[in-house]
C-alpha positions in Angstrom: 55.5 85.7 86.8 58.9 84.3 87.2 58.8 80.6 87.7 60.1 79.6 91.2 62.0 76.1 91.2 64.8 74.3 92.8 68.4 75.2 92.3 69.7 72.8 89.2 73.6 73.3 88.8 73.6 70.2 86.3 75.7 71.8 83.1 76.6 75.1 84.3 80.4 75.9 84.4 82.0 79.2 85.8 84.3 79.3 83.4 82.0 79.4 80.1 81.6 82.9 80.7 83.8 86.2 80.8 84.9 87.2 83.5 85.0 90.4 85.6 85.9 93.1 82.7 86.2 96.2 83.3 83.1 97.7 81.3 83.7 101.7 81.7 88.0 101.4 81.5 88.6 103.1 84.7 91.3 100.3 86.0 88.6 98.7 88.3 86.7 95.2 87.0 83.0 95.1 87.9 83.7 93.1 91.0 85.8 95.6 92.7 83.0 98.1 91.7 80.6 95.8 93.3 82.5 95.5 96.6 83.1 99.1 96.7 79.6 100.1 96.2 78.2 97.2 98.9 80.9 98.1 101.5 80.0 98.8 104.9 83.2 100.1 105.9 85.3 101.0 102.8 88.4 99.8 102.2 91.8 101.5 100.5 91.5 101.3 96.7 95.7 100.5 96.1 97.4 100.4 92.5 95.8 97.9 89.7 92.5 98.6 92.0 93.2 96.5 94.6 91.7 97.0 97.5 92.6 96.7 101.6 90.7 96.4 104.3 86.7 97.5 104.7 83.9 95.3 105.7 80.8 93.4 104.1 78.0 92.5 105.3 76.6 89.2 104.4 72.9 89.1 104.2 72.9 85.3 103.8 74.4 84.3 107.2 73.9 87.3 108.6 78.1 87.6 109.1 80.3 90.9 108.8 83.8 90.0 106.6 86.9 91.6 106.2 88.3 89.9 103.3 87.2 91.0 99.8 88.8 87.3 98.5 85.7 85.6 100.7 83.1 86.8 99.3 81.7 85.6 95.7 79.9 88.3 93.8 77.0 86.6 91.9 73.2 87.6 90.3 70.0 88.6 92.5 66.3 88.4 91.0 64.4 91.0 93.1 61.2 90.1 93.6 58.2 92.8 93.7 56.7 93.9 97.2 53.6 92.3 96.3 54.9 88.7 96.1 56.7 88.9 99.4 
């Protein structure tokens, strides 16, 4: 049921919405929760959750990286089993 279409970036701007809050106020933004939970190899959470080291693995290139600051952390529409 969900239309499939080209990507259209035409009017879209990072910036018009918030960013990364930090929705149950335990010092880590949703990002960092997101690299935490999709580590492959966890890294050190340090002070202001910051984190150090681990490893992700990138299903789009099919790469392993090391640096949290690589990767971008965006949306993903599953789609059902049947329409595979």
């Amino acid at each position: 049921m969900l239309p499939v279409a080209s990507e259209r970036r035409e009017g879209y701007q990072r910036t018009s919405f918030r960013h990364w809050t930090d929705q149950d106020r335990d010092g880590c933004s949703t990002r960092t929760e997101v690299l935490l939970e999709e580590a492959v190899t966890l890294p050190q959470v340090g002070p202001c959750c910051r984190l150090a080291g681990g490893s992700w693995y990138s299903y789009y290139d099919d790469q392993t990286v090391h640096d949290p600051a690589q990767l971008d952390v965006d949306h993903m529409v599953s789609v059902p089993a049947t329409q595979i």
